[in-house]
PATITOR-982870 format. One line per field, with one value per residue: residue in one letter; x, y, z of N, C-alpha, C in turn. Coordinates in nm, 3 decimals. Layout:
N
res: [A | ...]
n_px: [X | ...]
n_py: [Y | ...]
n_pz: [Z | ...]
ca_px: [X | ...]
ca_py: [Y | ...]
ca_pz: [Z | ...]
c_px: [X | ...]
c_py: [Y | ...]
c_pz: [Z | ...]
***
This chain:
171
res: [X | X | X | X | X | X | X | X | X | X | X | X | X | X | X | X | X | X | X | X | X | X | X | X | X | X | X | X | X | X | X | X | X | X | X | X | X | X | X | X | X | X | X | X | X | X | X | X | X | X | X | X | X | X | X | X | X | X | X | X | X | X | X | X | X | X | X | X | X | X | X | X | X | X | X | X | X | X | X | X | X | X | X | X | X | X | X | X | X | X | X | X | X | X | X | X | X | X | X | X | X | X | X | X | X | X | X | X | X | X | X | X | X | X | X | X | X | X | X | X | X | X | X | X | X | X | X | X | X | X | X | X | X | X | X | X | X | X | X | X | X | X | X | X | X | X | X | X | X | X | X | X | X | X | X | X | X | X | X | X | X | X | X | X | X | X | X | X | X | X | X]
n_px: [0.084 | 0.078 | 0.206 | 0.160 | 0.396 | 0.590 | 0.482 | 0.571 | 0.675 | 0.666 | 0.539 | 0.244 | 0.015 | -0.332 | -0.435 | -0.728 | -0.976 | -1.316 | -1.471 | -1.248 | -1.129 | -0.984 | -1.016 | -1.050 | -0.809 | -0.683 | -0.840 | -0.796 | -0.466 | -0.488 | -0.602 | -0.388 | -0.162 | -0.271 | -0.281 | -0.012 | 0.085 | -0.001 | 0.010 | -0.206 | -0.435 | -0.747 | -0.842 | -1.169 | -1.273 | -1.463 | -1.811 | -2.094 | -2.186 | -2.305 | -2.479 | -2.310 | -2.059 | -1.798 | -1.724 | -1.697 | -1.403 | -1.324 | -1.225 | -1.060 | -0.936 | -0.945 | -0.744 | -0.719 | -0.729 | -1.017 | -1.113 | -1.382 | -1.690 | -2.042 | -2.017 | -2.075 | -2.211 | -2.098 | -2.118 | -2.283 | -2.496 | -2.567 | -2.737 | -2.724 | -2.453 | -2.389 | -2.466 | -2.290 | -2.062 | -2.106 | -2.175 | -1.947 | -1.777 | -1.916 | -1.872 | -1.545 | -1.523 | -1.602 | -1.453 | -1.231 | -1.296 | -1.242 | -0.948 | -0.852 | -0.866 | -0.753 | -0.521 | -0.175 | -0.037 | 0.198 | 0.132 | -0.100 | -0.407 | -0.577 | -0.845 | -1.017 | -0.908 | -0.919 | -1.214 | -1.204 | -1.003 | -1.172 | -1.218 | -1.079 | -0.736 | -0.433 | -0.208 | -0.302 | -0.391 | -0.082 | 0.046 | -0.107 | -0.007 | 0.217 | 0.328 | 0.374 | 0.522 | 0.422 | 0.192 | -0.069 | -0.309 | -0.574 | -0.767 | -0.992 | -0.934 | -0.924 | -1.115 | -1.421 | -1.614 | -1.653 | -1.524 | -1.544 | -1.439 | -1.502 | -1.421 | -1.188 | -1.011 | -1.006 | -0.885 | -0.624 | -0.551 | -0.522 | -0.311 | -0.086 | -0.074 | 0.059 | 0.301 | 0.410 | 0.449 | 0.630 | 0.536 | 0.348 | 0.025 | -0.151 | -0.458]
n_py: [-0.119 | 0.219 | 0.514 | 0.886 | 0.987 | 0.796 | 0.928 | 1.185 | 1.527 | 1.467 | 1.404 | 1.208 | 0.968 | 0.846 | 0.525 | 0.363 | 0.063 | 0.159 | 0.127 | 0.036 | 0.157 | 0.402 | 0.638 | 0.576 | 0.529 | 0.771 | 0.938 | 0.855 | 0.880 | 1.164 | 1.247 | 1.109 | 1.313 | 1.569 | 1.533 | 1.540 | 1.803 | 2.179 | 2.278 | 2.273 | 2.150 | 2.055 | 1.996 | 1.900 | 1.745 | 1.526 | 1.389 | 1.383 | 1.043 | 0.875 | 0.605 | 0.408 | 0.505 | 0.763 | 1.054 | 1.198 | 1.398 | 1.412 | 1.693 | 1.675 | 1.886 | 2.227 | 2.422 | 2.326 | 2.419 | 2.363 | 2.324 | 2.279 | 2.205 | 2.176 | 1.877 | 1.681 | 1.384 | 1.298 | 1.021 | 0.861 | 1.041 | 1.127 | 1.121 | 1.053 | 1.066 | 1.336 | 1.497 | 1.391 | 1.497 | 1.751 | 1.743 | 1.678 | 1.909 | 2.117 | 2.063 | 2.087 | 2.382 | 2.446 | 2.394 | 2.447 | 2.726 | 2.660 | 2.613 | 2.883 | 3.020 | 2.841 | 2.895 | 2.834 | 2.577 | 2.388 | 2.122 | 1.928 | 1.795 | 1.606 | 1.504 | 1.293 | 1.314 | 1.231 | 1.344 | 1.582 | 1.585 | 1.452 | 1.651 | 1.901 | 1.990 | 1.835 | 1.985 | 2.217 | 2.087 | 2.019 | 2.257 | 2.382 | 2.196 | 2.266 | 2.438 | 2.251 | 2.118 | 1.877 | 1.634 | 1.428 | 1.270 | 1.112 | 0.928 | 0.784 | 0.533 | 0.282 | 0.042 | -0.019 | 0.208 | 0.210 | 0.241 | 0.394 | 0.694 | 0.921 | 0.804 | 0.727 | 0.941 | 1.057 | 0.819 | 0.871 | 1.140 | 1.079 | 0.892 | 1.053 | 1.195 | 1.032 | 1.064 | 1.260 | 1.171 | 1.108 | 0.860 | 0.591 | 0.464 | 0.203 | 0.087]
n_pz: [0.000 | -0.089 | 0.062 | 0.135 | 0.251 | 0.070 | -0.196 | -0.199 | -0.310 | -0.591 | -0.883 | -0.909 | -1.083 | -1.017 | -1.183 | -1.334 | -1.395 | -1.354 | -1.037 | -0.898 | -0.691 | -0.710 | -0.625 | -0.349 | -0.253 | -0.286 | -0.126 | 0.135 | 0.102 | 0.095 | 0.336 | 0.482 | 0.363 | 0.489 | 0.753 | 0.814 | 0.704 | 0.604 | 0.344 | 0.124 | -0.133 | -0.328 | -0.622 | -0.755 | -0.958 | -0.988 | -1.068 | -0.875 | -0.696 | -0.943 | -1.079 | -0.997 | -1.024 | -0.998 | -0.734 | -0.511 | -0.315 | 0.047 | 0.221 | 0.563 | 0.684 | 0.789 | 0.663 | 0.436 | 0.098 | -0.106 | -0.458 | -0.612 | -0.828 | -0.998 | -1.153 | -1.437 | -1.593 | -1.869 | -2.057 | -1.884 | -1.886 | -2.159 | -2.438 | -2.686 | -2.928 | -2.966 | -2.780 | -2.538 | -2.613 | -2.578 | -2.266 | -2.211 | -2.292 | -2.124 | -1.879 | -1.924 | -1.940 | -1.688 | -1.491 | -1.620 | -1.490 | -1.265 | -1.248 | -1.308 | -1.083 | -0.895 | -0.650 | -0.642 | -0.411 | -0.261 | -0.202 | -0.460 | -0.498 | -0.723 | -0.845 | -1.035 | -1.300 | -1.550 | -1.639 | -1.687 | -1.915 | -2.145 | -2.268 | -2.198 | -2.224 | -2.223 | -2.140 | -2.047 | -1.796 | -1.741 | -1.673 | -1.521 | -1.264 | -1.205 | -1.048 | -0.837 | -0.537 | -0.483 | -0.663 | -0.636 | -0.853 | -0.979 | -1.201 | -1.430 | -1.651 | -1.899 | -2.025 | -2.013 | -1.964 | -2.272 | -2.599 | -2.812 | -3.035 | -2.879 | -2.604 | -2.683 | -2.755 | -2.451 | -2.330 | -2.448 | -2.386 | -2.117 | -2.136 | -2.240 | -1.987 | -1.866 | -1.927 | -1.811 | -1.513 | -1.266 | -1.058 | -1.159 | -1.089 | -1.083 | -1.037]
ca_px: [0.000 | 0.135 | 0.150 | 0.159 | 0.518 | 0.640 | 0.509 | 0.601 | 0.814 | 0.725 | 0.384 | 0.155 | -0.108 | -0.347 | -0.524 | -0.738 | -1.114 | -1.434 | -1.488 | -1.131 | -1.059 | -0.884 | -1.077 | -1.025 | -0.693 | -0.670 | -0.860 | -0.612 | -0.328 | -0.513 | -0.553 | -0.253 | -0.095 | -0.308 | -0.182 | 0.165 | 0.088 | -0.099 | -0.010 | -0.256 | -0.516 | -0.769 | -0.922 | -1.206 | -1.333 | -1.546 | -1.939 | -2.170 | -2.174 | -2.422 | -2.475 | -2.203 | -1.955 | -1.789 | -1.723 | -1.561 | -1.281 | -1.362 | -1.086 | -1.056 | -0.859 | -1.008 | -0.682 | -0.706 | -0.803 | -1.097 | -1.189 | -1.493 | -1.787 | -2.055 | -1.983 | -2.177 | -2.159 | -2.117 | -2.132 | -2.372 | -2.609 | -2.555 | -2.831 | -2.669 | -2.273 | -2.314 | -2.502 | -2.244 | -1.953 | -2.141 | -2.201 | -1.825 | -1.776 | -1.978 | -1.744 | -1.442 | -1.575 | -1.663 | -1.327 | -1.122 | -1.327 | -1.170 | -0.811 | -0.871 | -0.922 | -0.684 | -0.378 | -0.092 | -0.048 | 0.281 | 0.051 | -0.203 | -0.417 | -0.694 | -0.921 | -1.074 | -0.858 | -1.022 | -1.325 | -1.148 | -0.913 | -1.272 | -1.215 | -0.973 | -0.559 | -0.292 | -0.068 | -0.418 | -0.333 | 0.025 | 0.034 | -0.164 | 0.040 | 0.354 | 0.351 | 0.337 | 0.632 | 0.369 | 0.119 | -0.118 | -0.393 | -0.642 | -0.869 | -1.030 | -0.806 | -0.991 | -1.250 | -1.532 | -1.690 | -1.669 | -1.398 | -1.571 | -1.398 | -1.456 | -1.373 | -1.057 | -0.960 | -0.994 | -0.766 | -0.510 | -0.488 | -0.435 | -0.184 | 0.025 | -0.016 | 0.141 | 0.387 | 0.488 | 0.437 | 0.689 | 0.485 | 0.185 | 0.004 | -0.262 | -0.604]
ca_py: [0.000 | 0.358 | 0.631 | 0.989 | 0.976 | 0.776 | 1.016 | 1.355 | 1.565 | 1.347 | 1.381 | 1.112 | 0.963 | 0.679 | 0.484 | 0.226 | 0.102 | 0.191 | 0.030 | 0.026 | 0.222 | 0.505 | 0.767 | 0.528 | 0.574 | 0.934 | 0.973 | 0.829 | 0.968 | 1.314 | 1.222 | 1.086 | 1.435 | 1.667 | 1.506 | 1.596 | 1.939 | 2.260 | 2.353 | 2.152 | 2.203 | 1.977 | 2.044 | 1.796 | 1.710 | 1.427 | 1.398 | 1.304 | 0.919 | 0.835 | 0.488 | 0.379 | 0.599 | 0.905 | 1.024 | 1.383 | 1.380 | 1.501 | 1.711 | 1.673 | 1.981 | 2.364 | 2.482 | 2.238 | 2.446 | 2.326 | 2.377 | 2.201 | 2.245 | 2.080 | 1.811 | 1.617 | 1.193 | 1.242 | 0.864 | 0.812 | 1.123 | 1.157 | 0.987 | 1.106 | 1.093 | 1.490 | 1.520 | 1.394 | 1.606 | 1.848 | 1.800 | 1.692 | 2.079 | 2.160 | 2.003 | 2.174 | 2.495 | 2.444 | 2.319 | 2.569 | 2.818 | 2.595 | 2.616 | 3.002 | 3.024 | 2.807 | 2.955 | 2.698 | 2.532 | 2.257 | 1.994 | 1.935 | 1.670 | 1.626 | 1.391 | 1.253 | 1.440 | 1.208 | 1.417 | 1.716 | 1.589 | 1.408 | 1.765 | 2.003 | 1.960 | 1.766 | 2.150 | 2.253 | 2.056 | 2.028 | 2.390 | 2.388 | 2.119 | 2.256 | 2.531 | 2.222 | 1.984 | 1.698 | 1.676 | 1.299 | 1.285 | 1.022 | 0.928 | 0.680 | 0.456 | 0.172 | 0.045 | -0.046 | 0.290 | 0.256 | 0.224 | 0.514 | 0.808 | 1.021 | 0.741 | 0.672 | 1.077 | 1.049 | 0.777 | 0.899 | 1.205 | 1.001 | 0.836 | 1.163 | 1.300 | 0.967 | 1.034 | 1.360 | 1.156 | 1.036 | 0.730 | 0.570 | 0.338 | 0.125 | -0.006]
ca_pz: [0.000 | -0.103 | 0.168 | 0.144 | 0.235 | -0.090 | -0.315 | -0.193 | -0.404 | -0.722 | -0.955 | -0.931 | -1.131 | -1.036 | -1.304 | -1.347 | -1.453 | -1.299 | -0.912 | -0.822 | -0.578 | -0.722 | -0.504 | -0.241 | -0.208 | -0.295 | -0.030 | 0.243 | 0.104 | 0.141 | 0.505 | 0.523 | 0.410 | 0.589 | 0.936 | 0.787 | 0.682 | 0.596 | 0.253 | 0.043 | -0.258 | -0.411 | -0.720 | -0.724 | -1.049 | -0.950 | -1.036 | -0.756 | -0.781 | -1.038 | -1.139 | -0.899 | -1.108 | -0.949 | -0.586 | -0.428 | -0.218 | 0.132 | 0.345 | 0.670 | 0.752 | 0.731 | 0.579 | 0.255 | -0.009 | -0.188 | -0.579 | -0.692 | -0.898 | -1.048 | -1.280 | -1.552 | -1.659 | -2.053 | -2.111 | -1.867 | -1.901 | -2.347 | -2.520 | -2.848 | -2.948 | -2.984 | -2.654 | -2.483 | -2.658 | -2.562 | -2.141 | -2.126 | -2.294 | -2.053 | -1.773 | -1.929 | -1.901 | -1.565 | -1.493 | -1.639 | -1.421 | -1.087 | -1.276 | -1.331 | -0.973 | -0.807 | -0.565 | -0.621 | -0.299 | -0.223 | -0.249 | -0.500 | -0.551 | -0.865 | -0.805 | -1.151 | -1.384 | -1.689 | -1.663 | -1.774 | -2.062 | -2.210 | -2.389 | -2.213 | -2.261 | -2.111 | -2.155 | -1.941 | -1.675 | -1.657 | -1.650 | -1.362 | -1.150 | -1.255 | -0.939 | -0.689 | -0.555 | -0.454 | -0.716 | -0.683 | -0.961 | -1.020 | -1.325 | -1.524 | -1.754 | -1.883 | -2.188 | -1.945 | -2.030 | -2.431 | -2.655 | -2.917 | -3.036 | -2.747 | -2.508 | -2.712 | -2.717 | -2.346 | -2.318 | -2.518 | -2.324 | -1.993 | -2.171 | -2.260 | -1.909 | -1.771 | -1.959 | -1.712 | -1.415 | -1.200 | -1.035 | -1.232 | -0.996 | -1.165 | -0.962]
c_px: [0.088 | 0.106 | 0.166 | 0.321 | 0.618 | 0.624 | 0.511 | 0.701 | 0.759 | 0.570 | 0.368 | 0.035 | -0.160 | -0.448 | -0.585 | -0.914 | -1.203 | -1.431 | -1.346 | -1.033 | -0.965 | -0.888 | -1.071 | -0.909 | -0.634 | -0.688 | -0.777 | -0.519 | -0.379 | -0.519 | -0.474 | -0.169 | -0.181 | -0.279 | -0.081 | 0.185 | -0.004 | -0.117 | -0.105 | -0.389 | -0.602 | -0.851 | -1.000 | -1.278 | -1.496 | -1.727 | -1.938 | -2.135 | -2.323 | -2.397 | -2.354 | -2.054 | -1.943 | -1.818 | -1.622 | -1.501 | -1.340 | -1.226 | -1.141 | -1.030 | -0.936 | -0.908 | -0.686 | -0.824 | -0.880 | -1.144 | -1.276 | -1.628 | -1.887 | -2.029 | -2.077 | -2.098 | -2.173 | -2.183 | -2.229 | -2.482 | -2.655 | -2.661 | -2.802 | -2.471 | -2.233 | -2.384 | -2.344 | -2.120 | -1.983 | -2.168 | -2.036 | -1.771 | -1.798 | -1.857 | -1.611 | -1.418 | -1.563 | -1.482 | -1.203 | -1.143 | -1.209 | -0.994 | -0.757 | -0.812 | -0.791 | -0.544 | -0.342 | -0.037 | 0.103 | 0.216 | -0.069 | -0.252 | -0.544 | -0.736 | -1.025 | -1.070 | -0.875 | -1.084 | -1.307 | -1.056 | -1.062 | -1.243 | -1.138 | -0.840 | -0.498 | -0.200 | -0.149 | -0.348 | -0.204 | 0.060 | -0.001 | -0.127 | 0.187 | 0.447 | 0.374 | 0.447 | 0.579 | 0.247 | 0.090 | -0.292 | -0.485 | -0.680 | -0.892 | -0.915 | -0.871 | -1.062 | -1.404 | -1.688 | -1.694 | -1.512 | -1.472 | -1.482 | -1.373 | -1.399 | -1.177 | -0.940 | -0.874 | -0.870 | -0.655 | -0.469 | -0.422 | -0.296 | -0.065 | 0.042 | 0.065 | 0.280 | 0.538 | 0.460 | 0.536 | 0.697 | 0.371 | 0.167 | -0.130 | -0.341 | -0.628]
c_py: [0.125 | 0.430 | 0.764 | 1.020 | 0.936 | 0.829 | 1.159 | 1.385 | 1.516 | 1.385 | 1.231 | 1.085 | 0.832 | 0.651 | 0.377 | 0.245 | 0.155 | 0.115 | 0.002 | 0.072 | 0.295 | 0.614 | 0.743 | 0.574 | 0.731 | 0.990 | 0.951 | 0.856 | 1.111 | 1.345 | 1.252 | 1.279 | 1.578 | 1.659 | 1.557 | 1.753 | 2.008 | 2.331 | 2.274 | 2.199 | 2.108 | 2.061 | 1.885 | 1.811 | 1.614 | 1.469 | 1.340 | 1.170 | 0.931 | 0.661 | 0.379 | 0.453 | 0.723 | 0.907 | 1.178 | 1.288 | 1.463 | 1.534 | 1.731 | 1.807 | 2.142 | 2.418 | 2.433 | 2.361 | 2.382 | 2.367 | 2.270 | 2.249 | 2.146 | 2.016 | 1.727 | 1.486 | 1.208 | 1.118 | 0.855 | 0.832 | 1.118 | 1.052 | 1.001 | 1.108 | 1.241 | 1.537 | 1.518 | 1.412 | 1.718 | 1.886 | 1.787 | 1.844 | 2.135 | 2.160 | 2.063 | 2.284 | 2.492 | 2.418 | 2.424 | 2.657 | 2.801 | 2.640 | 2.825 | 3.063 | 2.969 | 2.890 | 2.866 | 2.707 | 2.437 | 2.171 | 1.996 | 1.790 | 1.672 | 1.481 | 1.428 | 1.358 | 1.412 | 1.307 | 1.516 | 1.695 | 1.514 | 1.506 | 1.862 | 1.902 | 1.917 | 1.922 | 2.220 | 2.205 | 2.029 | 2.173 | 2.428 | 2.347 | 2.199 | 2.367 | 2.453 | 2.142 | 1.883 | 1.746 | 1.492 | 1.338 | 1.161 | 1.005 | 0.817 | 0.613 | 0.305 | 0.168 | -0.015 | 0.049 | 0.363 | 0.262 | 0.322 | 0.567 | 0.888 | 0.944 | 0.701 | 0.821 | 1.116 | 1.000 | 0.785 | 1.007 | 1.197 | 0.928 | 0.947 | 1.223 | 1.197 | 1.023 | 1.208 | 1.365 | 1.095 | 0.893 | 0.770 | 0.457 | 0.296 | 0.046 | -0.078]
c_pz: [0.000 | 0.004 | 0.127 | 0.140 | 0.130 | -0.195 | -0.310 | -0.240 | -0.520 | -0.779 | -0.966 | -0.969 | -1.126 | -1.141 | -1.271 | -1.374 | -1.359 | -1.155 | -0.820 | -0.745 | -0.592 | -0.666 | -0.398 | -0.171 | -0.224 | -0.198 | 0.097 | 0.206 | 0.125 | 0.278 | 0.581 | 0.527 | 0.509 | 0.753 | 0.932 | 0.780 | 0.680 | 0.475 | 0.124 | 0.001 | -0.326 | -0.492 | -0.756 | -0.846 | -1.080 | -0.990 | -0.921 | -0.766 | -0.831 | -1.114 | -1.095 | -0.959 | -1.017 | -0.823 | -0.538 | -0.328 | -0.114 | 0.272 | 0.443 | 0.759 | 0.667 | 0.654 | 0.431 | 0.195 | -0.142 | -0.317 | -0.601 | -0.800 | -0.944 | -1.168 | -1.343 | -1.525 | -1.769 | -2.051 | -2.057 | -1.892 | -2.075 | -2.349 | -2.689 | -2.873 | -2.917 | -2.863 | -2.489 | -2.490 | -2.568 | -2.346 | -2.110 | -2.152 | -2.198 | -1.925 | -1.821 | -1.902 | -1.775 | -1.488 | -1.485 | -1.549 | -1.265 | -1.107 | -1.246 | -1.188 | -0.848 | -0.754 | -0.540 | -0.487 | -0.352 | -0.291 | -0.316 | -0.536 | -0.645 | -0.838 | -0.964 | -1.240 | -1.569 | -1.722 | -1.734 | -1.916 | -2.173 | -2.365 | -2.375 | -2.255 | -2.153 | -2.121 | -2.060 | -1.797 | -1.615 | -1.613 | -1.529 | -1.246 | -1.128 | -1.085 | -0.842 | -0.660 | -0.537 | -0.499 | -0.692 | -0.731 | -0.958 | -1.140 | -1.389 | -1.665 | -1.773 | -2.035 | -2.123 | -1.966 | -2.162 | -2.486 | -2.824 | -2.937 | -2.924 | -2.647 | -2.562 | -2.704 | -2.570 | -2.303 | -2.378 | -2.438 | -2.164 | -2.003 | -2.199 | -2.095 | -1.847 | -1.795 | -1.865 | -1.595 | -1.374 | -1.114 | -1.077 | -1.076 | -1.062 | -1.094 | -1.020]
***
């Protein structure tokens, strides 16, 4: 089991399909560092859960700076291909607003950072981490929810941001 301690200093991104406890552990390592410290930031991407999909991160500590907003389920909500172009848009928008917004903190952590590349940029979000020395990320990585176009977009851009992570860890 990873702690809080093994990946400070270092960007991290966890992956993996649907049900596997990638918010799980996000969540205890956020724990974990808020016992440790006080400089710390989530930007919470996360829908509600819907359909057992999706889940916020909840801090413990009054200093953690919180970004959230609400978020949409493309896949789940779309009843059309261009419907659900159109709520993850929606979710980028919304998104960018949180990025707009954020005061880089030490520690940041992004909880379901899929949601946002559906349609924003991997240059989006490294941009954004790039202020922090302990950055851990989550997000969907998988073909459980579609192997389409947009689902394949998606995963392509999870695949470029691994590629400016220091530890992947795979659920």
């Amino acid at each position: 089991m990873w702690s809080f301690t093994d990946l400070e200093n270092k960007k991290t991104l966890i992956t993996g399909e649907v049900h596997t406890g990638k918010t799980y552990l996000t969540q205890t390592l956020l724990q974990e560092a808020e016992s440790l410290t006080r400089d710390i930031a989530v930007i919470d991407m996360a829908p509600e859960p819907t359909k057992g999909v999706g889940g916020k991160l909840h801090p413990t500590s009054s200093e953690t700076e919180y970004y959230t907003t609400e978020i949409l389920t493309p896949r789940l909500s779309g009843k059309t291909a261009q419907e659900v172009i159109q709520l993850a848009e929606t979710n980028k928008e919304r998104i960018d607003v949180l990025f707009q917004n954020y005061i880089p903190r030490a520690i940041l952590f992004i909880n379901d950072v899929s949601i946002y590349l559906q349609r924003g940029s991997v240059r989006t979000v490294l941009h954004t981490i790039s202020s922090s020395r302990t950055v851990i990320m989550n997000g969907y990585l998988g073909t459980s929810l579609g192997e389409d176009p947009f689902s394949q977009k998606e995963r392509e851009s999870m695949l470029n941001l691994q590629k400016s992570c220091d530890i992947l860890i795979r659920r």
